[in-house]
C-alpha positions as CSV (number, residue, x, y, z in Angstrom):
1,X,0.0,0.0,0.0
2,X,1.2,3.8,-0.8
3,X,2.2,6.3,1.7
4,X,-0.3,8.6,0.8
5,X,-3.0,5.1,0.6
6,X,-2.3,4.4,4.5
7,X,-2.6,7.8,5.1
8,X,-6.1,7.9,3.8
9,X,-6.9,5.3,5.6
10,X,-6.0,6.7,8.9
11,X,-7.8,9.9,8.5
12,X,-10.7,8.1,7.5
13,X,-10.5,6.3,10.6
14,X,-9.7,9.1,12.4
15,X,-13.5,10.9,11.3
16,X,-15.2,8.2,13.2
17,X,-13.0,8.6,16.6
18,X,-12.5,12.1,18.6
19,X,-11.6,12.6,22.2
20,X,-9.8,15.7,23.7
21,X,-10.5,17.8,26.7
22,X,-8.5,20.5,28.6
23,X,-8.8,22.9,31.3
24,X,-10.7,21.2,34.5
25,X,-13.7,20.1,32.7
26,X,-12.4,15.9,32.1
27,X,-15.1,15.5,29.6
28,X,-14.9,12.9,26.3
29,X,-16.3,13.2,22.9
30,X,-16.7,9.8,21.1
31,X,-18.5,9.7,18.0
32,X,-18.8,6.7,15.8
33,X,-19.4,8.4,12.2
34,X,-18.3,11.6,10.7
35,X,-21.4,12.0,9.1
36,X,-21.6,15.6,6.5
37,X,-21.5,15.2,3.1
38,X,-23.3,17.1,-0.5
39,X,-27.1,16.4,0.0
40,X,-30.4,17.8,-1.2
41,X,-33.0,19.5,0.5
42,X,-36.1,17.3,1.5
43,X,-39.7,18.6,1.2
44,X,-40.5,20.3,4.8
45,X,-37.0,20.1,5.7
46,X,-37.1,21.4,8.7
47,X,-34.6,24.1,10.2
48,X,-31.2,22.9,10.2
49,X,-29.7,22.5,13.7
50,X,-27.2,20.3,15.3
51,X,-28.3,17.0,16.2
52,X,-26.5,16.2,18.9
53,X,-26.0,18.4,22.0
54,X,-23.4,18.2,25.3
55,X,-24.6,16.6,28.3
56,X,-24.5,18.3,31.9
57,X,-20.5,19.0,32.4
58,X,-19.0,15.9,34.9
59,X,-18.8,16.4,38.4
60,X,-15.7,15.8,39.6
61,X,-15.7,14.1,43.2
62,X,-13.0,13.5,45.6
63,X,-11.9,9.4,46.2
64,X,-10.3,9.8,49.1
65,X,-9.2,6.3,49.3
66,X,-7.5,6.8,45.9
67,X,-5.2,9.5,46.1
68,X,-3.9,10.4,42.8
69,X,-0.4,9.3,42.3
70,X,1.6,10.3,39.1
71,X,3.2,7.1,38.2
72,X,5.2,5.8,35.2
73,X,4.8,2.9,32.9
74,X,5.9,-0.4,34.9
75,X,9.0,-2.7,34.2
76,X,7.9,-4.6,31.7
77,X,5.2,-2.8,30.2
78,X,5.5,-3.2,26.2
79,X,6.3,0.2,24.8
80,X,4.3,0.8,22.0
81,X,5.5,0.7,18.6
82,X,5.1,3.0,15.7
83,X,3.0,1.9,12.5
84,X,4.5,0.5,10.0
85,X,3.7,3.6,7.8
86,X,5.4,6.1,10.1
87,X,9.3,6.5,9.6
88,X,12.0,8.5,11.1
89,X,10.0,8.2,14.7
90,X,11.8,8.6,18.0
91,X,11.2,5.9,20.7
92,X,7.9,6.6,22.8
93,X,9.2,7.6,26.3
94,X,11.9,9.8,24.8
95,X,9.1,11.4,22.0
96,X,7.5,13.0,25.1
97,X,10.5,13.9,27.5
98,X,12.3,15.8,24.5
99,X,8.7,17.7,23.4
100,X,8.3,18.7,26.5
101,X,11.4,20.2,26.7
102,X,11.7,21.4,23.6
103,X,7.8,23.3,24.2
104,X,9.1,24.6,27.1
105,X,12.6,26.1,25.7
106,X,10.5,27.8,23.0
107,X,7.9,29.4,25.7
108,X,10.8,30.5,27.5
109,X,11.6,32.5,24.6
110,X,8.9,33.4,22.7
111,X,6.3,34.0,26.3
112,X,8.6,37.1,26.8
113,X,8.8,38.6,23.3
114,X,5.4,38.2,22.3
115,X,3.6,38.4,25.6
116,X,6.1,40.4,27.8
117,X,5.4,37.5,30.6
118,X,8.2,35.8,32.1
119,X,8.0,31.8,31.7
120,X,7.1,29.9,34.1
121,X,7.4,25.7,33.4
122,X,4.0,24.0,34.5
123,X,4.6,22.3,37.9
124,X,4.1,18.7,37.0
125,X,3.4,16.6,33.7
126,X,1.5,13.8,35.4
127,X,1.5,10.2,33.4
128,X,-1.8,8.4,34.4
129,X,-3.5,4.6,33.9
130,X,-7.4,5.0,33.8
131,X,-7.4,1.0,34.2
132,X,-5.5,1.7,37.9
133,X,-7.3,4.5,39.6
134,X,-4.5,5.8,42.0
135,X,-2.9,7.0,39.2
136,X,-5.9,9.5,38.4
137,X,-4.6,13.3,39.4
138,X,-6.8,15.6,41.3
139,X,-7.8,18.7,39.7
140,X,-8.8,22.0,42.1
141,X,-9.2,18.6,45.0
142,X,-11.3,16.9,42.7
143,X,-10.9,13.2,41.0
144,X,-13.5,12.1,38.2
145,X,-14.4,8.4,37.5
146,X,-11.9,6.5,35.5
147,X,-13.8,7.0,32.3
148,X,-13.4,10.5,31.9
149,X,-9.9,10.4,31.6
150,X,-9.9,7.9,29.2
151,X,-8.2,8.8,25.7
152,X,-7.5,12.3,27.6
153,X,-4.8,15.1,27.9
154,X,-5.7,18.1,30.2
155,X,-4.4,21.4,31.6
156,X,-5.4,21.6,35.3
157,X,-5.3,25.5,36.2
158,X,-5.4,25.4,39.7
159,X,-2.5,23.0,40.4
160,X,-1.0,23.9,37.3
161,X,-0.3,20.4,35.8
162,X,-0.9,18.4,32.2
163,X,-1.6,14.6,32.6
164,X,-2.5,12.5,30.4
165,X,-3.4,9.0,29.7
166,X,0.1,7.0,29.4
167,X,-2.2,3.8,28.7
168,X,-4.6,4.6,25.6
169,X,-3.9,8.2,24.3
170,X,-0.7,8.6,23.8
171,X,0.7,5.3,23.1
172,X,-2.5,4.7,20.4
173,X,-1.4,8.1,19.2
174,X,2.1,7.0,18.8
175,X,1.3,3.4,17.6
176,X,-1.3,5.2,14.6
177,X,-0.1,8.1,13.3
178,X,3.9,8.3,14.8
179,X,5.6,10.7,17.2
180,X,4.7,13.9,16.3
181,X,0.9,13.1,16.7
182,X,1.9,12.8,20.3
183,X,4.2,16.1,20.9
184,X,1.1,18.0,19.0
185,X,-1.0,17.0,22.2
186,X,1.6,17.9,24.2
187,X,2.3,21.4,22.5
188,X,-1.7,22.3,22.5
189,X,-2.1,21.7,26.3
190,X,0.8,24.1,26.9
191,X,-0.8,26.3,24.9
192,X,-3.3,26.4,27.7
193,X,-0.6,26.7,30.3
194,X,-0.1,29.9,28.3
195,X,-2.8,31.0,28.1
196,X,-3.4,31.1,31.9
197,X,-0.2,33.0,32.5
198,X,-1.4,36.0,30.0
199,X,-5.0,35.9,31.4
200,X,-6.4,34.1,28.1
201,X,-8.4,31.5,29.3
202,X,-11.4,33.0,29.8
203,X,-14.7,32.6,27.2
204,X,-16.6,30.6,24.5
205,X,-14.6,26.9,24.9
206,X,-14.3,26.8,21.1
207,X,-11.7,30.2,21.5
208,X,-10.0,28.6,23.8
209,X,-9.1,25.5,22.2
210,X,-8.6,27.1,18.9
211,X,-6.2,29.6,20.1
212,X,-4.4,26.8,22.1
213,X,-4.3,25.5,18.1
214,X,-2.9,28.6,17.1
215,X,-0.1,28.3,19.8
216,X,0.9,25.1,18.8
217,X,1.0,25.6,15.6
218,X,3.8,28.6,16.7
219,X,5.9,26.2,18.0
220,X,5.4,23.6,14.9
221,X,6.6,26.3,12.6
222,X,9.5,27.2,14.9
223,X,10.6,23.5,14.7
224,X,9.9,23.0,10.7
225,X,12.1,26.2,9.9
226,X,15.0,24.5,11.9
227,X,14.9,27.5,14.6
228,X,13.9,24.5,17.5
229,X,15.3,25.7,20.9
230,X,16.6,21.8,21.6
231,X,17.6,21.0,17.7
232,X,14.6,19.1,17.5
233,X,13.5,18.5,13.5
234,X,11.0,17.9,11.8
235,X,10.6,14.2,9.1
236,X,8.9,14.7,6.1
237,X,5.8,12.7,7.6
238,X,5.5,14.7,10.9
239,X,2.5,17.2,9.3
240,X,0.4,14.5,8.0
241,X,0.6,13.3,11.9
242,X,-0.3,16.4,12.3
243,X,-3.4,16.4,10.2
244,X,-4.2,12.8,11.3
245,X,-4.3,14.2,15.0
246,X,-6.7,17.5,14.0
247,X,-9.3,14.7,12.8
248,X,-9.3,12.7,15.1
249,X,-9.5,15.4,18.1
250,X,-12.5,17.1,16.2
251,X,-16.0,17.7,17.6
252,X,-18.9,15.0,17.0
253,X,-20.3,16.0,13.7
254,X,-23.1,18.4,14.3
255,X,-21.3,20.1,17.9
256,X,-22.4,23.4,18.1
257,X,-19.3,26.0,18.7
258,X,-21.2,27.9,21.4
259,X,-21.3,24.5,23.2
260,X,-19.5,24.3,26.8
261,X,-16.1,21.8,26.0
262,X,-16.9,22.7,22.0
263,X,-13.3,22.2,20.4
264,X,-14.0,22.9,16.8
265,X,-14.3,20.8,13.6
266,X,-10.9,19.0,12.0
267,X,-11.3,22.3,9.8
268,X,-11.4,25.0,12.0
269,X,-8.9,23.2,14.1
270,X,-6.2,23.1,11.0
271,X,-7.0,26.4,10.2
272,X,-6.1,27.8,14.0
273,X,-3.0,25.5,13.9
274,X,-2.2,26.7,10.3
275,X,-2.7,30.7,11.5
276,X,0.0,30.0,14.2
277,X,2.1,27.7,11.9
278,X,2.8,30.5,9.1
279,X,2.1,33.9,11.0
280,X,4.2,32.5,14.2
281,X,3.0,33.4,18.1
282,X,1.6,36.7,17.3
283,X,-1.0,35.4,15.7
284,X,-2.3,34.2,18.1
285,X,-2.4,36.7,20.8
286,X,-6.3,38.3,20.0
287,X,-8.3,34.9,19.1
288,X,-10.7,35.8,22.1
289,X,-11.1,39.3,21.2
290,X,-11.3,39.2,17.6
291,X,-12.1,35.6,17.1
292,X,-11.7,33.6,14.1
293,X,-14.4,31.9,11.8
294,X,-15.4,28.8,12.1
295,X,-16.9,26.7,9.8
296,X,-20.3,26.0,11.7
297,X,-22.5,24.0,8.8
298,X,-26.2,22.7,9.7
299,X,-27.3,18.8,10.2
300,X,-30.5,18.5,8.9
301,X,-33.1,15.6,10.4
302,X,-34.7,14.6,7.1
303,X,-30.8,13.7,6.5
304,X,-27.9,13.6,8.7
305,X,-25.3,11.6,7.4
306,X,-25.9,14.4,4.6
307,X,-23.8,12.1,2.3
308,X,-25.6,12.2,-1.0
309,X,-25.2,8.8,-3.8
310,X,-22.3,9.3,-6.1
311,X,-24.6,8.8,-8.9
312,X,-26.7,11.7,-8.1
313,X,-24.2,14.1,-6.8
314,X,-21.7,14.3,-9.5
315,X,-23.6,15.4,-12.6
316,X,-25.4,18.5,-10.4
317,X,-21.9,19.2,-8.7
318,X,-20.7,19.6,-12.5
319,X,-23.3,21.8,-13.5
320,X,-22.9,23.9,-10.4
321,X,-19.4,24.1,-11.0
322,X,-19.8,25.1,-14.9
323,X,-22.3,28.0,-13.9
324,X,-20.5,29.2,-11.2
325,X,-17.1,29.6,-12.6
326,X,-18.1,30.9,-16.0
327,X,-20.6,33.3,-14.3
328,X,-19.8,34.4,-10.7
329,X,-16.2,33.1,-10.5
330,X,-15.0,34.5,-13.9
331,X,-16.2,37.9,-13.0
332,X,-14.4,37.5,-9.8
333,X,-11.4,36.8,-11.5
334,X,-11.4,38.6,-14.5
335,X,-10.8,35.9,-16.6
336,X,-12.6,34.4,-19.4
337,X,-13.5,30.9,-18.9
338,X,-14.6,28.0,-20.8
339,X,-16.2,24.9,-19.3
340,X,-14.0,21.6,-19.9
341,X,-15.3,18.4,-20.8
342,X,-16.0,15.7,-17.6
343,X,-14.9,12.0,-18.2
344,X,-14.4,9.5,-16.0
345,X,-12.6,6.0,-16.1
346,X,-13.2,2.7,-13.8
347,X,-9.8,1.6,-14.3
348,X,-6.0,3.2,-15.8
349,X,-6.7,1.6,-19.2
350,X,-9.7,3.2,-20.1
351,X,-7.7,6.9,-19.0
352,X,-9.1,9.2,-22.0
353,X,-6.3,10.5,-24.1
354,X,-4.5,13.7,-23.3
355,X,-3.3,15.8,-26.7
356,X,-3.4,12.8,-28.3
357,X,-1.1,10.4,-26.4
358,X,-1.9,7.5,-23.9
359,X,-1.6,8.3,-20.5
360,X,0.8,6.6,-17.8
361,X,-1.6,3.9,-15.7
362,X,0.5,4.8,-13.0
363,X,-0.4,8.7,-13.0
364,X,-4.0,7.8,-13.8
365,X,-4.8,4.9,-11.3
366,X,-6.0,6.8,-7.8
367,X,-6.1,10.0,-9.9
368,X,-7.5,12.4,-12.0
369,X,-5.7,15.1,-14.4
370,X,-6.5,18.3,-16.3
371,X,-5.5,17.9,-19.9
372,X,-4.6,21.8,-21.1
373,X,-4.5,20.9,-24.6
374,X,-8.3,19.4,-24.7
375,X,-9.4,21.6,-22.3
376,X,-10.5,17.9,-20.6
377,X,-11.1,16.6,-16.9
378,X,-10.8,13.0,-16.1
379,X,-10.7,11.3,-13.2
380,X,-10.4,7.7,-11.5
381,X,-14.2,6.3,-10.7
382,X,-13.2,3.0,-10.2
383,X,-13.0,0.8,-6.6
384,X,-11.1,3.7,-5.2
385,X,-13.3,6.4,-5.5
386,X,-16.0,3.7,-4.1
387,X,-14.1,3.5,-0.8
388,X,-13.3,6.8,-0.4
389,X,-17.0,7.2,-0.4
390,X,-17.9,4.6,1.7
391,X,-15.2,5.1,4.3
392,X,-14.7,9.4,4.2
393,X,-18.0,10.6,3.0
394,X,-19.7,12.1,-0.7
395,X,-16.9,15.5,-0.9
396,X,-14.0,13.3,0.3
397,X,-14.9,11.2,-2.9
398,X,-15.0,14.5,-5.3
399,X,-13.0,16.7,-4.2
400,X,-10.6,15.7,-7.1
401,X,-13.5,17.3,-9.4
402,X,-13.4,20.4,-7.3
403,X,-9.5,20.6,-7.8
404,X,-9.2,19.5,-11.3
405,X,-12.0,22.6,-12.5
406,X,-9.2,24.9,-10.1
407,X,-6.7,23.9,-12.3
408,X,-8.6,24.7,-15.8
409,X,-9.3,28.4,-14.1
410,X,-5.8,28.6,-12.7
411,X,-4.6,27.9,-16.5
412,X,-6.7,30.5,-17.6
413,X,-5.3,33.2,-15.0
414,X,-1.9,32.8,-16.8
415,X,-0.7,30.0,-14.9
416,X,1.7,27.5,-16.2
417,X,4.1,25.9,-13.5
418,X,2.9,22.8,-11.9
419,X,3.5,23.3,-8.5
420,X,1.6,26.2,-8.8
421,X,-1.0,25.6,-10.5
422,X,-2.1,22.5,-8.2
423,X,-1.4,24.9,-5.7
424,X,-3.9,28.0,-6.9
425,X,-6.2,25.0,-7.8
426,X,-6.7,23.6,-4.5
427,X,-7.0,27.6,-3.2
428,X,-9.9,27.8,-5.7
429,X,-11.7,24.9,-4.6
430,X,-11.7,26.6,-1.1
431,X,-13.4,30.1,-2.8
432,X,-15.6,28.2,-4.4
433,X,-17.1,26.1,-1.3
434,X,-16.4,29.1,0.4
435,X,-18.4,31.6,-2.0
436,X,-21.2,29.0,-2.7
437,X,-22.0,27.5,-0.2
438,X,-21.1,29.8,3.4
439,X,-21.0,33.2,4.6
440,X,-17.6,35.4,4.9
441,X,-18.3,33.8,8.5
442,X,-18.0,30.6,7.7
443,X,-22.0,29.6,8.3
444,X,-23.7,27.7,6.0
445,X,-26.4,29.3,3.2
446,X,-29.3,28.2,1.9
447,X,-29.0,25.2,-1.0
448,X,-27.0,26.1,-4.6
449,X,-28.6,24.4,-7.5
450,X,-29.9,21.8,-5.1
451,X,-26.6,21.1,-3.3
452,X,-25.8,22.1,0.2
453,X,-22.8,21.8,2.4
454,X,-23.7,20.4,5.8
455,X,-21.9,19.6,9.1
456,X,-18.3,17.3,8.7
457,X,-18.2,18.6,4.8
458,X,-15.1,20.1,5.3
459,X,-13.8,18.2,7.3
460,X,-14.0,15.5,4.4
461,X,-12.5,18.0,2.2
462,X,-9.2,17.6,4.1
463,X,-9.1,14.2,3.9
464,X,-10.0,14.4,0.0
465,X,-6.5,16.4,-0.7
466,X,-4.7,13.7,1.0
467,X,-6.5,11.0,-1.2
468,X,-6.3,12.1,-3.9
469,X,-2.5,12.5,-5.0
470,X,-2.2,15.3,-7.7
471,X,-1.1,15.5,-11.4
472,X,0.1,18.7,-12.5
473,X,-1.5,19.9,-15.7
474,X,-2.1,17.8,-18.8
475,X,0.0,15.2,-16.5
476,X,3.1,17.4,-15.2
477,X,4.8,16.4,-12.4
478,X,4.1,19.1,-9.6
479,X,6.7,18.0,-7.5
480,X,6.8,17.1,-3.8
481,X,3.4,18.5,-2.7
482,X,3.0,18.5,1.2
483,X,-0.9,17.1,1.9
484,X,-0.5,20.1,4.5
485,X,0.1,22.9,2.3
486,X,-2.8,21.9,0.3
487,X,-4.9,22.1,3.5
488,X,-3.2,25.7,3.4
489,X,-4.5,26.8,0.2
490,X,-7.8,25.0,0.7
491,X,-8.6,26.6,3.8
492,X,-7.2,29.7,2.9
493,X,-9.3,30.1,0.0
494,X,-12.5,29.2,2.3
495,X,-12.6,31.8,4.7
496,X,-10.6,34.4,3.0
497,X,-11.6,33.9,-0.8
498,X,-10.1,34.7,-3.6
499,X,-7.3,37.4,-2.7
500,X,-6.1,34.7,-0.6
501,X,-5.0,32.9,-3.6
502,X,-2.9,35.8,-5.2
């Protein structure tokens, strides 16, 4: 199986699974399908709204005759191992002594310049079992039941800790998606460390966590530009962890972002982690002042899966996306645009012609390309696109048709090097979902030519531009394109439209 196939497969997996809770609320989010997808509006569809809503926040009660106790893993204990797909990963116990040094060298530096606050390191980092309950740390004097520290990493503020779960987290974190998936946790629950020594961490949950996003996405990009405090580096799979970990830390499909513990979809999450990524620390300083958008799309009863059949979907996403771009998107361009021809193929062999010459099974099985010279979009419908369906969801399956149309527009803005054409083109899938389908906010409109975007769409969407590996126009090799800077572009072009894509 490819790298990029066993990627896929992870973040499809990783849609289905979400846990994550910090501050002193030890509260779990499990849900068992993503859900979201293209679908059609019912007769009487009623108003959307989420489907599912939080519970009453836990009550944490003292066991007095389990004190907590911050233990280690026993002699003996297996340490877990990395999957086979993840290379280049340091061993598990070292993995989260050197990121926890390495966070708190760069807080020591950066908490000073950016936030004139001297650092402070938290007072413990607290390893806990859920299956032995003296392990369980106290927070403010107060110890939950077992379960609610399950798959869980958590700021305490009063005592000024982070634990987390040394037994299922962290080594399933490890064991899935590699090391770095591990110091990301690590790096977002400082984030909430700092955010209680500048007085941040205070209002709407969803703020709160994306801003502790945003802050560990500082310290990624410090550590990917080679400026790490500890010479710690970065391998070239360490930001798919990264996405891999977004997913499957986002909300239950259909979590409203006003909702007490509300984290944010897989989306919004990238997007806060991206912000502090590229624009460093200072980004990040005003996201509870002058917050950020979040992508907050409607489940809708008559339908909430929202997943709509292939068969159906594709020839009105086609239409939509001929109207749109010669109409709306053209004259937000300034270009002049004409509408390619859509074929699709079950297997390589049966790959349509590009200016006259057989194309390469290997660069059309899995695939799709833009051929310049017929002005022609083809893409793989085969067993592939079925599973991508089945397992991610309906825009997962066609986001390559949402990227291959970019890449006819990008041609026509004047556009001719590979890497930035797939580049503009996944930008331009963002404006158009963006412009569509949402509000400069990020909430969702009314339908567009009988399509709607509804809650987990773009969270499939990210998962799409890591499926789907990319040809370069009529076939060109693009290059080495990162799966995260094509969350970049597609996010980018989202909320902030088509400047964005310059």
């Amino acid at each position: 199986m490819s790298r990029a196939a066993s990627l896929f497969v992870l973040l499809a997996l990783s849609l289905g699974a979400a846990a994550c809770s910090a501050q002193v609320d030890l509260t779990t989010n499990e849900v068992t399908s993503a859900g979201g997808g293209f679908s059609t509006p019912g007769p009487g569809d009623p108003t959307p709204g989420p489907t599912d809503t939080p519970g009453p926040e836990e009550t944490l009660t003292p066991e007095p005759d389990d004190p907590p106790v911050a233990t280690t893993p026993e002699a003996g204990d297996p340490t877990p191992a990395p999957s086979d797909d993840v290379e280049d990963d340091l061993p598990y116990d070292q993995t989260i002594l050197l990121s926890f040094a390495d966070v708190e060298a760069y807080w020591a530096i950066r908490l000073p310049e950016a936030f004139d606050t001297e650092f402070e390191p938290v007072t413990e980092k607290i390893p806990y079992r859920p299956s032995q309950p003296s392990t369980l740390p106290s927070c403010g004097g107060e110890t939950g039941p077992p379960e609610v520290y399950q798959f869980n990493a958590f700021y305490c503020p009063p005592d000024d800790f982070i634990a987390y779960d040394d037994e299922g987290l962290f080594p399933d974190l490890y064991g899935t998606f590699g090391d770095f998936a591990v110091a990301l946790v690590i790096a977002h629950e400082y984030g909430h460390a700092i955010q209680n020594r500048i007085g941040q961490d205070f209002g709407p949950t969803i703020y709160i966590e994306l801003q502790a996003d945003c802050l560990a996405g500082a310290w990624t990009g410090t550590v990917e530009r080679g400026e790490s405090p500890t010479d710690l580096t970065l391998s070239p799979t360490d930001l798919e962890e990264a996405i891999g970990g977004y997913l499957t830390f986002a909300d239950p499909i259909g979590t409203p972002s006003q909702a007490q513990g509300a984290h944010g979809s897989g989306f919004d999450r990238m997007r806060a982690f991206l912000d502090g990524f590229t624009n460093d620390v200072e980004a990040c300083g005003d996201y509870l002042t002058n917050r950020p958008p979040v992508a907050e799309l409607p489940v809708f009863q008559d339908d909430p899966a929202g997943n709509m059949p292939l068969v159906e979907l594709e020839p009105l996403l086609e239409q939509d996306l001929n109207d749109w771009w010669a109409g709306e998107g053209s004259d937000l361009l300034g270009i002049a645009w004409t509408a390619p021809t859509v074929r699709t193929y079950q297997s390589p062999g049966q790959a349509p012609d590009c200016d006259g010459a057989a194309v390469r099974s290997d660069l059309a099985l899995e695939r799709g390309y833009y051929c310049v010279e017929d002005n022609l979009i083809a893409y793989d419908a085969g067993p592939f696109q079925q599973d991508l369906f089945a397992t991610a969801g309906d825009l997962t399956a066609t986001y390559q048709l949402l990227h291959l149309y970019g890449q006819s527009v990008a041609i026509a803005q004047g556009l001719t090097d590979p890497a930035e054409v797939v580049a503009r083109a996944d930008c331009l899938a963002g404006v158009y979902l963006g412009d569509v389908f949402s509000t400069p906010d990020g909430q969702a409109e009314a339908e567009h030519n009988n399509l709607r975007l509804t809650a987990g769409d773009m969270d499939e969407a990210i998962v799409g531009t890591v499926s789907w590996l990319p040809n370069g126009p009529s076939l060109a090799d693009p290059g080495d394109v990162r799966p995260f800077d094509r969350i970049a572009q597609l996010s980018a072009g989202f909320f902030d439209g088509a400047d964005a894509c310059g």
